[in-house]
N, C-alpha and C positions, 0 to 999 in steps of 0.2 A: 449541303452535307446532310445524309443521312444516318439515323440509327437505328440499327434492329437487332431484339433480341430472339436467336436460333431458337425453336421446339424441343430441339433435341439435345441438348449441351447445356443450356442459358447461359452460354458466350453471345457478346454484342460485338454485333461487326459497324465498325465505321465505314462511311464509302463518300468520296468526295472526287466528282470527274473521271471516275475508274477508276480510283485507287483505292486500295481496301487497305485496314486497321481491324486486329481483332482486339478485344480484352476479353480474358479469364478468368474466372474467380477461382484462385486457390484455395488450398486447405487448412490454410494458415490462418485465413480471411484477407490475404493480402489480392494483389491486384497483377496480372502481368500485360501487360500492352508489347503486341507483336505487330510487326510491319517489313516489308520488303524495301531494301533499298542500295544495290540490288538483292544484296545476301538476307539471311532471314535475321532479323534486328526484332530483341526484348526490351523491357525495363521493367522492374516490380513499382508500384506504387502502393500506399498505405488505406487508400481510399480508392471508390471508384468515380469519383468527382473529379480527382490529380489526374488516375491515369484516362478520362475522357478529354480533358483541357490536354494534356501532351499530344495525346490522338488526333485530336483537332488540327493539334499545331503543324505535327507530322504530315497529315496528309495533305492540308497546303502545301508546306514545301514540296512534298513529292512531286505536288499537282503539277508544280512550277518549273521541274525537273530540276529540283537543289538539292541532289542528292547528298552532297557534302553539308551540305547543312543542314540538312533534316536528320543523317546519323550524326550530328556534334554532339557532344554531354552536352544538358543542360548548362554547367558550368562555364562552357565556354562561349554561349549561347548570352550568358547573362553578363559574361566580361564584354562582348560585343557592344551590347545595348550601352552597357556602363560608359563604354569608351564613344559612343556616339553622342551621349549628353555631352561629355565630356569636350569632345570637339565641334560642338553644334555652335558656339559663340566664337571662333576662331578662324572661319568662312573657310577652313580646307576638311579635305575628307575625311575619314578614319585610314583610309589605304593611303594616302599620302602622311598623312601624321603617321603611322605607321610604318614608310620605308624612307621618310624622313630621320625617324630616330634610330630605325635599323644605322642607317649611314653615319651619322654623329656619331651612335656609341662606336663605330669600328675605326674612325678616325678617333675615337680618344682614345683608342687602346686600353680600356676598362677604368679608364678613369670616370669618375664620376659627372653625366652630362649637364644635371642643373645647376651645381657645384662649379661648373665651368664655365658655362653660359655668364652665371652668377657675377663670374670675377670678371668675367671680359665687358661684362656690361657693365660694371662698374668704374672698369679701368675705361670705358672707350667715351662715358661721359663727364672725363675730367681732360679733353682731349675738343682740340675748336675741331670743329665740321667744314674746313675749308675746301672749296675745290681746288683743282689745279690751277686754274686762272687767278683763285686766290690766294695762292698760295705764293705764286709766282709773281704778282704786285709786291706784297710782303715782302718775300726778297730782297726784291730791289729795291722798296722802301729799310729796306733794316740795311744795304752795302749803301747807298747814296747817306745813310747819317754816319755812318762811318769814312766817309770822307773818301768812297771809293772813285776811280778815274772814269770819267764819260763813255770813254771806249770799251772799260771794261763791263760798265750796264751796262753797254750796247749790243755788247758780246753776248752777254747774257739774254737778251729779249731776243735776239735773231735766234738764237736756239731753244728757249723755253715757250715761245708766244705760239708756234705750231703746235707743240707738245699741247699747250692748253685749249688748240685749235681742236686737235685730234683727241682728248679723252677731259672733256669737259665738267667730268663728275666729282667726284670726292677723292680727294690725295690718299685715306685710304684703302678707293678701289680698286687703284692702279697695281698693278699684279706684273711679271717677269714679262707674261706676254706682250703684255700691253709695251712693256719697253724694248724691247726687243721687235718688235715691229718698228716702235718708233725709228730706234736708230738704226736700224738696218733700209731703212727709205734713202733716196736720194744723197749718200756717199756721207761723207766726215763723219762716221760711227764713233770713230772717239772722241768728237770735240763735244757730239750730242751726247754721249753718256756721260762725261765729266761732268757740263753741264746740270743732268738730271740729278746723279748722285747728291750736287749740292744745292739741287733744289730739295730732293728728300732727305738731306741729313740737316739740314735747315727747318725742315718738319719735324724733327724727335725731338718727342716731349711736348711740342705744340698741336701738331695733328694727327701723329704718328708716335706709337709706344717709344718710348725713350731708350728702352735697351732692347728692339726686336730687329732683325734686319728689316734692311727696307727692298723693295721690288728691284731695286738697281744694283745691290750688295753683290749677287752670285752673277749678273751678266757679264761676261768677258768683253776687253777691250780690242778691238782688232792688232793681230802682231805685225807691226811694220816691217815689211821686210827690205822696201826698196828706200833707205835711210836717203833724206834729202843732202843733196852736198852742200857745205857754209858756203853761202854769197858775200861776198863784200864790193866795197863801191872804190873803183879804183879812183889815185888821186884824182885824175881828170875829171871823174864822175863827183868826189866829194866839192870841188871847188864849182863846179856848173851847182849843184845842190845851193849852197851857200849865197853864189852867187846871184839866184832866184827866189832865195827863200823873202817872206815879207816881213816888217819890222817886227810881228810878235811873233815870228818863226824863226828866225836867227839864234837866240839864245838858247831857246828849247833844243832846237837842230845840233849847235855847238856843245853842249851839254852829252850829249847823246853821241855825238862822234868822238869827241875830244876827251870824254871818262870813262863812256862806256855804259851809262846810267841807261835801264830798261826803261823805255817808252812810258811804261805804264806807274812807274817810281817818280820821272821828270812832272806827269803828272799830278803826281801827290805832296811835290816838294814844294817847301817854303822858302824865299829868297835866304832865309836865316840861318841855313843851312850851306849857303855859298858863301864861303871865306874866303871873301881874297885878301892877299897881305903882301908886300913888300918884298916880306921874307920870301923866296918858294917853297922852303921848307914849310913853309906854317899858313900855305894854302891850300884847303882842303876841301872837299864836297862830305857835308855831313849823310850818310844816307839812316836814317833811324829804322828800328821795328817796325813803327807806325809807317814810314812811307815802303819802304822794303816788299822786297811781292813775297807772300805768304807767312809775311813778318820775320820772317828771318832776322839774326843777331847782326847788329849795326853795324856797318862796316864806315872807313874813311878811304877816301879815294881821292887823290891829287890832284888839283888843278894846272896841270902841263902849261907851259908857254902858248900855245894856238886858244886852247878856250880860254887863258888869263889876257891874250889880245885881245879875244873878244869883249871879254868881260869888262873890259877897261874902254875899249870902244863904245859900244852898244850899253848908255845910261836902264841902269835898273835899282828897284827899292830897294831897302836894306831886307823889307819883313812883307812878306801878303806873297801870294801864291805863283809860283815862276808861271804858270801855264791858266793862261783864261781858255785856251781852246778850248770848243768845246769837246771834239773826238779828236786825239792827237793820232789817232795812228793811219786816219783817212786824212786829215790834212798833209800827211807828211804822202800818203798815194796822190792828192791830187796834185802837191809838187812835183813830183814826179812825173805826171802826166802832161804839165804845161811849160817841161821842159823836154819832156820827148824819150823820156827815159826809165825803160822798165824799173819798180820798186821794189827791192830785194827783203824778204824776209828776215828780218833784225837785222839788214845788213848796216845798219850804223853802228849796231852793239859788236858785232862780230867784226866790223873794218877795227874798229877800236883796238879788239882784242889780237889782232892777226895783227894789227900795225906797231904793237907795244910789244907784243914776244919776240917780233921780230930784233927788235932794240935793246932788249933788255936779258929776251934770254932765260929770264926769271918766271916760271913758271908756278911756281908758289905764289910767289908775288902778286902777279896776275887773276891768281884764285884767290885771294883775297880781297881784291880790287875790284873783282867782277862778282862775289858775294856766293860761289860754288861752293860746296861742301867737298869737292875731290876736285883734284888735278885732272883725273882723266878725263872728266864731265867737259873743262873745259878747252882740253886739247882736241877731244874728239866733236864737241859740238858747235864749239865759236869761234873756231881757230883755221884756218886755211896760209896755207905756204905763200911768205912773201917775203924779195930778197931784202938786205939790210938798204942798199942803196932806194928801192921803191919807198920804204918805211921813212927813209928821212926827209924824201921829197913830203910822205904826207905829215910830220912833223913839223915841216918848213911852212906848211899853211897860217897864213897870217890875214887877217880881212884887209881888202883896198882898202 
């Protein structure tokens, strides 16, 4: 960079690579520093020390073709620099730190960004760091101390153990998308979303804010449209069952045909809870909250002639757990299988229920027996058409 001052003026021109700066000495004693960039660009300075140091500065940039930043104020020049300390200990740029916070403030809608950052960081470490895989252990370690049925973990790991296959990070990284991939793969989208919902609503409060949705709140469940029609196992079918079933499958099986009791309640029962007595009046199946599916209000259910044969046949304790199986609802399919005979979905619950309306008529009745909240739930979901004469054949079941 060069400086000279003119013969004829005693204007100094600056010249750096081509590019010329004049300064002027006004009459004021002030200072004016002129430059092209493209248009014709001033500044007054107070001294002629400032306005050669701006001059300098200027025709660098020019040199560099920055023209947008050789005409910025000073002012903005020096928030730049500011902001460059500023992010020099934070290993990102100033133009990324800059359209980083452009984006925060316009997602907080003028709320205030540090202020918010503030609170979430505070709320997010009072909150465990589990991943999905461990979240998903948890679980199942918190339903197996509550005394839940083997089938029903089981249920649970075949549908959460891929989830923790496929997004193996932090419970809460997992975002709409991410579920919504999931259960859209390979068919049973509702069995897998139910699933997740209580794997993440099993996280609030533990990993996941206690009162914010979670990633599975807003995903829709698929609408059924093609409703499954009630299977039931015709006498012929219930007496080959029976007839095959092995010494700790008998009871469980007759329990389940003969009340009606859900797979996964027979399960969870305690012999102490089977009354038998003399009376028939005053023999009853206790079913509690605690064993009840989703805890529902306890209901009493009758112990009929066919499972009080059994009961009286087939020695059992008073007290200790009706069911050692360990997954009741696959022993009861491979019954099935080594007798040659498709396994009907609840069709033991549902023969029950179609065997007893038939007889009885009493549809009330029956929805108390069967632990529904409405009649209709259980005419239209467990109930299928059976005449009164088929009904007393399966009544008439008695063990050789």
């Amino acid at each position: 960079m060069t400086t000279k001052k003119t013969s004829d003026s005693g204007n100094i021109v600056l010249t750096d690579g081509g590019v010329t700066a004049r300064i002027f000495a006004d009459r004021d004693g002030w200072f004016t520093l002129a430059w092209y960039a493209p248009n014709r660009k001033r500044k007054r300075f107070k001294s002629l020390a400032e306005a050669k140091e701006e001059g300098r500065r200027k025709l660098i940039e020019l040199r560099k073709g920055r023209l947008e930043s050789a005409s910025a104020p000073i002012t903005d020049l020096e928030q730049i620099a500011a902001a460059k300390k500023i992010a020099a200990g934070t290993g990102v740029t100033v133009e990324t730190a800059v359209r980083d916070y452009a984006r925060a403030t316009a997602l907080l809608g003028g709320r205030d960004l540090v202020s918010y950052v503030r609170r979430h960081v505070e709320r997010e470490t009072r909150l465990e760091l589990w991943t999905v895989p461990e979240a998903v252990e948890k679980l199942l370690e918190e339903k197996a101390k509550l005394n839940r049925p083997p089938d029903y973990l089981a249920e649970i790991r075949k549908m959460l153990r891929p989830l923790a296959e496929y997004h193996p990070g932090p419970v809460a990284d997992l975002t709409r998308a991410h579920v919504e991939e999931y259960v859209g793969q390979n068919g049973n989208r509702n069995g897998k979303l139910e699933k997740i919902r209580l794997l993440l609503n099993f996280c609030r409060g533990r990993a996941l804010p206690k009162h914010e949705a979670t990633a599975a709140d807003d995903v829709p469940f698929e609408v059924v449209t093609n409703i499954r029609e009630v299977q039931i196992f015709t006498v012929g079918e219930c007496k080959r069952i029976l007839a095959a079933a092995k010494t700790d499958e008998i009871l469980p099986l007759a329990i389940s045909m003969f009340a009606g009791i859900r797979t996964e309640e027979v399960a969870r029962m305690d012999w102490k809870q089977v009354r038998l007595s003399d009376d028939p009046d005053d023999s009853i199946i206790e079913v509690t909250r605690a064993t009840a599916k989703k805890r529902e209000r306890r209901r009493f259910v009758p112990i009929l002639p066919p499972l009080a044969a059994y009961l009286k046949k087939y020695s059992h304790p008073k007290a200790g757990k009706v069911v050692k199986i360990k997954v009741l609802s696959d022993r009861w399919e491979y019954l099935a299988k080594r007798i040659g005979l498709p396994w009907k979905h609840n069709g033991l619950r549902h023969s029950f229920a179609s065997y007893r309306l038939a007889v009885t008529q009493d549809l009330q009745g029956l929805r108390r027996e069967m632990g529904h909240t409405s009649e209709q739930m259980a005419l239209n979901h467990y109930v299928q058409a059976v005449t009164k004469a088929e009904a007393a054949k399966f009544w008439a079941i008695r063990p050789e």
